[in-house]
C-alpha positions as CSV (number, residue, x, y, z in Angstrom):
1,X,101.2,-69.6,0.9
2,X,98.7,-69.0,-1.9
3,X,98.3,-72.4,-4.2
4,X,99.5,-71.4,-7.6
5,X,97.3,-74.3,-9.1
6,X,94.1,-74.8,-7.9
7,X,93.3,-77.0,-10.4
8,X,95.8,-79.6,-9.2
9,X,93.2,-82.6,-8.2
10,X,90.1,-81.8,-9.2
11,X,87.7,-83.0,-12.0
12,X,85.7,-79.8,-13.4
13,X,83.1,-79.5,-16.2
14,X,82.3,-77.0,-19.0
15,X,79.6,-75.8,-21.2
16,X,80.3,-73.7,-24.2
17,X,77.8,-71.6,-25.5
18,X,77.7,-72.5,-28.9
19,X,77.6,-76.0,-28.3
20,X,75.4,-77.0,-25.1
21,X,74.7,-80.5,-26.3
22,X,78.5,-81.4,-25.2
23,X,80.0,-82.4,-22.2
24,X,83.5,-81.1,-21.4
25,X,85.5,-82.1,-18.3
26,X,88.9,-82.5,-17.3
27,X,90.9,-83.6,-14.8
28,X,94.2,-83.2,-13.8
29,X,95.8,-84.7,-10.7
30,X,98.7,-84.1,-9.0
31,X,99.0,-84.7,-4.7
32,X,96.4,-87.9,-5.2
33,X,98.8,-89.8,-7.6
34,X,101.6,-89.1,-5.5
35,X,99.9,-90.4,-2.5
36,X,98.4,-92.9,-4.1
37,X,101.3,-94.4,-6.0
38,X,104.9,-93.1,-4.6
39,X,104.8,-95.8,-1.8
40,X,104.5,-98.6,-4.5
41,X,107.5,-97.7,-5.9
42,X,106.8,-98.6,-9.5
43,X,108.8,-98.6,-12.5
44,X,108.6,-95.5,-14.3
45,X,106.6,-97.0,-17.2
46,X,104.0,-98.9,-14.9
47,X,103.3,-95.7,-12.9
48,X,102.5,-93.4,-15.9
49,X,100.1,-96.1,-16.9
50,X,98.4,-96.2,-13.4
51,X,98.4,-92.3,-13.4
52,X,96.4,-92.5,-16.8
53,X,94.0,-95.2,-16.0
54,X,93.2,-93.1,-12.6
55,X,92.6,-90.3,-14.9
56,X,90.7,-91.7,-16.7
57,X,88.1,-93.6,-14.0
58,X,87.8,-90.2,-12.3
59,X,86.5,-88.8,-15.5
60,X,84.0,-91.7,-16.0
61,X,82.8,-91.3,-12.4
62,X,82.3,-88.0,-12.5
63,X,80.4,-88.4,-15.7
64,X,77.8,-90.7,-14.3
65,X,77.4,-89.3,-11.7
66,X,76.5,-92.2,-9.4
67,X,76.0,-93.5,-6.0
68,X,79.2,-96.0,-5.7
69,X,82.2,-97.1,-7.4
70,X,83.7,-96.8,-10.7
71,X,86.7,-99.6,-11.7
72,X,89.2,-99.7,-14.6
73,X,90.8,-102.9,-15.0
74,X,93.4,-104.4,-17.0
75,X,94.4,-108.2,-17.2
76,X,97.2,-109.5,-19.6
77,X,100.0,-111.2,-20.4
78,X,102.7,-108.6,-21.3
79,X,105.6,-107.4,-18.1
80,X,102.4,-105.1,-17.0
81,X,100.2,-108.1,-15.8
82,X,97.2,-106.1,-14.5
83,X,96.4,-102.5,-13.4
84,X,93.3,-101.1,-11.5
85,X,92.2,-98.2,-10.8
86,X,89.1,-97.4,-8.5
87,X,87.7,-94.0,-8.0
88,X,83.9,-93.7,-5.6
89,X,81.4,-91.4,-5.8
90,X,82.3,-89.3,-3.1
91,X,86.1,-88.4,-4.7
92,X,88.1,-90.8,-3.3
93,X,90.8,-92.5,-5.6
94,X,93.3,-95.5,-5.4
95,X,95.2,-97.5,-8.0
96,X,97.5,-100.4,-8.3
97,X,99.3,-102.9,-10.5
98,X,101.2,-105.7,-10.8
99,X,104.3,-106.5,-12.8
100,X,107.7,-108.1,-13.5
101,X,111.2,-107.3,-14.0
102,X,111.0,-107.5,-17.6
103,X,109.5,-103.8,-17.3
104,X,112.0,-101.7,-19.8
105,X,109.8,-100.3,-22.7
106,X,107.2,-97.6,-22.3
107,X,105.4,-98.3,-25.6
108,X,101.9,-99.7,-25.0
109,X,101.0,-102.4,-26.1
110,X,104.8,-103.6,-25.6
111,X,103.8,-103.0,-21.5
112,X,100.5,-105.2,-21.3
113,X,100.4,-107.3,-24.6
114,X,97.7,-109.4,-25.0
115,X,94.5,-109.0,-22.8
116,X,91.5,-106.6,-21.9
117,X,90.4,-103.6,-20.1
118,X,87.5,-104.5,-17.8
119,X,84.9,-101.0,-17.1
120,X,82.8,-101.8,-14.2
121,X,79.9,-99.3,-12.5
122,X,79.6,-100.9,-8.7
123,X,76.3,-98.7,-7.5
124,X,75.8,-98.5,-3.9
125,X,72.0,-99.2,-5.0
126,X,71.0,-101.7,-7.5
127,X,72.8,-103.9,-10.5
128,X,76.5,-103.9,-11.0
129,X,77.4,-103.2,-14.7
130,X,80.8,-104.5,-16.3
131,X,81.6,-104.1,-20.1
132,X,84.6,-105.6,-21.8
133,X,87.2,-104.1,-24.7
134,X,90.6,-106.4,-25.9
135,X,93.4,-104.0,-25.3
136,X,94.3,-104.1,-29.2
137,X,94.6,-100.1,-29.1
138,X,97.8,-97.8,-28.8
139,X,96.8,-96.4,-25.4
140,X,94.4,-96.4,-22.6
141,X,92.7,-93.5,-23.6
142,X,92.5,-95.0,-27.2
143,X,91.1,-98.2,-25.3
144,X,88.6,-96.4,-22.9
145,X,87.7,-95.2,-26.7
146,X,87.1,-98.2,-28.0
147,X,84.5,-99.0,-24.8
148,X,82.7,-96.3,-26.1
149,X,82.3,-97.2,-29.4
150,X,81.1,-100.3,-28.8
151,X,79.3,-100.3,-25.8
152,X,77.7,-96.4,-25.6
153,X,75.2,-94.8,-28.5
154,X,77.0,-91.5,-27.7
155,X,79.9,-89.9,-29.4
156,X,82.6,-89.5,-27.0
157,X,86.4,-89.2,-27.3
158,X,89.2,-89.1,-24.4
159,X,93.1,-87.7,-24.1
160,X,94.8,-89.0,-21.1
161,X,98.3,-87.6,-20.8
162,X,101.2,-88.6,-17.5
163,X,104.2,-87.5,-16.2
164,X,104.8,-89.3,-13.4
165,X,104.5,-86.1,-11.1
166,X,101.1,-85.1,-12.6
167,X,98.3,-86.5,-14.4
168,X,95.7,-84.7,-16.9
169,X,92.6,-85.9,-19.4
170,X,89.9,-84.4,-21.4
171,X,86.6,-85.9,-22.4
172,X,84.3,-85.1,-24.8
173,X,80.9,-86.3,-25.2
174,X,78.4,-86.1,-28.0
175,X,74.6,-85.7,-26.1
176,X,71.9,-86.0,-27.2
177,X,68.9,-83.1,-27.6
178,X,65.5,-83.5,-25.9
179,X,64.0,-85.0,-28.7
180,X,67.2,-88.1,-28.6
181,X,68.9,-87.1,-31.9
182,X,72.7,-85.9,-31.6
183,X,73.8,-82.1,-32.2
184,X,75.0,-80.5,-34.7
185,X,77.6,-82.9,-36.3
186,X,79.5,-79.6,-37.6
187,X,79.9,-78.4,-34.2
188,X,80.7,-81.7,-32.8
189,X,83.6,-82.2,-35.3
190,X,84.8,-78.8,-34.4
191,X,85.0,-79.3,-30.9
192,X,86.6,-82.6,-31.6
193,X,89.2,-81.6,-33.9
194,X,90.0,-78.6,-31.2
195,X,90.5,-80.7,-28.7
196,X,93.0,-83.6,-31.0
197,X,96.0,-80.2,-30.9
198,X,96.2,-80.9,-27.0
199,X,99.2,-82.3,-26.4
200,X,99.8,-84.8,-23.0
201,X,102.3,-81.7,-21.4
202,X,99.8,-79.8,-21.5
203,X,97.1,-82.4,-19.7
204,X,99.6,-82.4,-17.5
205,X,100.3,-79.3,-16.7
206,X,97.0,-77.4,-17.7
207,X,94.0,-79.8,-17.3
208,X,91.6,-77.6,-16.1
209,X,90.0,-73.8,-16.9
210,X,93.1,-73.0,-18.4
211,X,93.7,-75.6,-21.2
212,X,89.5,-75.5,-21.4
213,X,90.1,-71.8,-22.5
214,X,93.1,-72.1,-24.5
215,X,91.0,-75.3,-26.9
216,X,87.9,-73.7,-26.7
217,X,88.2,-69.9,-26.5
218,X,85.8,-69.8,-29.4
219,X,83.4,-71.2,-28.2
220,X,83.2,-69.6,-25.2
221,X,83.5,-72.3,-22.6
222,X,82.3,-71.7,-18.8
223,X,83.4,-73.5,-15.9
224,X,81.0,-75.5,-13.9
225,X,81.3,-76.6,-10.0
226,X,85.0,-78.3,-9.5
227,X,84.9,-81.9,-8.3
228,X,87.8,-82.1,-6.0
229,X,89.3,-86.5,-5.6
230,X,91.6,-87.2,-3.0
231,X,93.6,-90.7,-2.2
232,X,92.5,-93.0,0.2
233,X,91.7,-96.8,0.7
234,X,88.6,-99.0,1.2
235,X,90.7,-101.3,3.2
236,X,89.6,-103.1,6.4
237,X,90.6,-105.4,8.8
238,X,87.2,-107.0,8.0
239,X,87.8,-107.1,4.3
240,X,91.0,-108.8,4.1
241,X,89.7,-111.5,6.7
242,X,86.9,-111.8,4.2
243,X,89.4,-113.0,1.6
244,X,91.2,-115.5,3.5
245,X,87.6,-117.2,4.8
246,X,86.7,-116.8,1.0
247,X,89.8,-119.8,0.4
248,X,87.4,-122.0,2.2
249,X,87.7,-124.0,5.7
250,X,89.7,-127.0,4.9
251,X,92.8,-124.1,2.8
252,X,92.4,-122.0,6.0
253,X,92.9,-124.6,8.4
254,X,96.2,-126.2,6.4
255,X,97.1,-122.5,6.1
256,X,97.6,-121.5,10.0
257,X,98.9,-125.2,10.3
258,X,101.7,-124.1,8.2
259,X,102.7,-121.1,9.8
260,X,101.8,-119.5,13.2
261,X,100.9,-116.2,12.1
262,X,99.4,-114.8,8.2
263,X,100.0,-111.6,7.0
264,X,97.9,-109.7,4.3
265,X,99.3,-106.2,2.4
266,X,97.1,-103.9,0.6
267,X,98.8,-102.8,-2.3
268,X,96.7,-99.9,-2.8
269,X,97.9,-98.4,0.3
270,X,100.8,-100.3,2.3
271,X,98.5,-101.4,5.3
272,X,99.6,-104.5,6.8
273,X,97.2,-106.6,8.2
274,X,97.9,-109.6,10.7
275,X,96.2,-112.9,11.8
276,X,97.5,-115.4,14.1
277,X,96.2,-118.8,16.0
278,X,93.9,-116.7,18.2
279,X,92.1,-115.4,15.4
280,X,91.3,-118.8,13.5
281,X,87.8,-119.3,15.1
282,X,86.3,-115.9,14.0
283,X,88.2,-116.5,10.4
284,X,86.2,-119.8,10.5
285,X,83.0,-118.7,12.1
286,X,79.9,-117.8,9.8
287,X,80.4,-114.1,11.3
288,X,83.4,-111.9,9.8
289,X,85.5,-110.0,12.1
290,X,84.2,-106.9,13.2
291,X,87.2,-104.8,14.5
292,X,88.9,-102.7,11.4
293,X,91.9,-102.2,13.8
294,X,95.2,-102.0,12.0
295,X,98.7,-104.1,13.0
């Protein structure tokens, strides 16, 4: 059967002709979030915000353009205690978040309160990066925003929209030309006050050559390579041993004491992961656990 939208899970890029010192891209995903985030079973609420902030890192990785990791982060005190979203250079997407039953709004800053929104570039190569932002906006994308402002010497402005079947966002980025000044601030506020009519049904929906078209007709946007981002999880066997040795010997030892067997979930993905008596002396050992099999 012929796919009726290709654009479903993807990240794409545009140029328009009239203004080439801009950078365009959208996303829009659709079979990713549900893989990534139907087995968490979240309340509606909580999984609209962990499709947006997926959105969002996906956008921000394919920006950079990097060899590693891209994470979005939220820690607070509101009902929605943290989210996380984590999207790798090679496409591969997972998000997750934690929460409590007090979870009836869908307003904002009513879901996460008082906190901040942690951006973090995790390169295979070289020097992890983390900037910080309070989460004193009306949105993530109006956060991810704020980043920007204060941490970036480039214009850029982002639309996240979410469903909770399908995902979409827009970016827009202010570059500068060869000689390091910006473009042409007419054509800049053009493009952005094109792209403030997009509505979040239509991120949802149309993210993608479509919506790029229907903004930007004018300007006579063209499609660049798609970037397709798929679910799936960094999980090991090795990692989760790694963070019960990281409790340290004397925690460990008390903790098998306590029960015969410890079990660790990944709440990115469901995977269960089980340790019992025999495994003690490798959890203790200066070596981590080599097998990555699954229980």
């Amino acid at each position: 059967m012929t796919d009726l939208n290709p654009d479903r899970d993807v990240v794409r890029r545009y140029q328009c002709e009239q203004t080439r010192d801009a950078r365009i891209i959208t996303v829009r995903l659709e079979s990713a979030s549900d893989a990534m985030l139907t087995h968490q079973q979240m309340p509606e609420p909580v999984k609209r915000l962990c499709q947006e902030l997926a959105s969002a890192t996906c956008i921000l990785t394919n920006m950079l353009k990097f060899d590693g990791e891209m994470i979005l982060q939220t820690k607070s005190n509101g009902p929605v205690r943290m989210l996380v979203a984590e999207c790798s250079s090679d496409g591969r997407i997972r998000a997750t978040a934690q929460w409590d039953e007090t979870v009836t709004d869908s307003d904002f800053r009513s879901l996460t309160g008082e906190g901040y929104l942690a951006v973090t570039v995790d390169p295979t190569h070289g020097e992890r990066y983390q900037g910080i932002v309070p989460l004193e906006a009306e949105s993530i994308a109006d956060c991810v925003n704020t980043y920007f402002q204060n941490s970036e010497q480039l214009d850029t402005r982002l639309w996240l929209g979410s469903n909770g079947v399908a995902t979409g966002g827009l970016l827009l980025q202010r570059l500068p030309d060869e000689g390091g000044h910006g473009q042409d601030a007419e054509a800049w506020h053009t493009l952005v006050a094109l792209a403030e009519t997009v509505s979040a049904a239509e991120l949802c929906q149309d993210a993608g050559p479509l919506l790029a078209y229907r903004l930007f007709h004018e300007l006579i946007p063209r499609g660049l390579e798609p970037w397709p981002v798929h679910f799936g999880c960094s999980c090991s066997r090795d990692r989760s041993a790694r963070a019960i040795r990281a409790l340290g010997k004397d925690e460990v030892t008390q903790l098998f004491e306590e029960q015969h067997q410890v079990k660790l979930d990944c709440h990115f993905c469901g995977q269960v992961y089980l340790y019992d008596q025999a495994d003690l002396e490798w959890l203790l050992s200066d070596q981590p656990p080599g097998s990555d099999t699954l229980q």
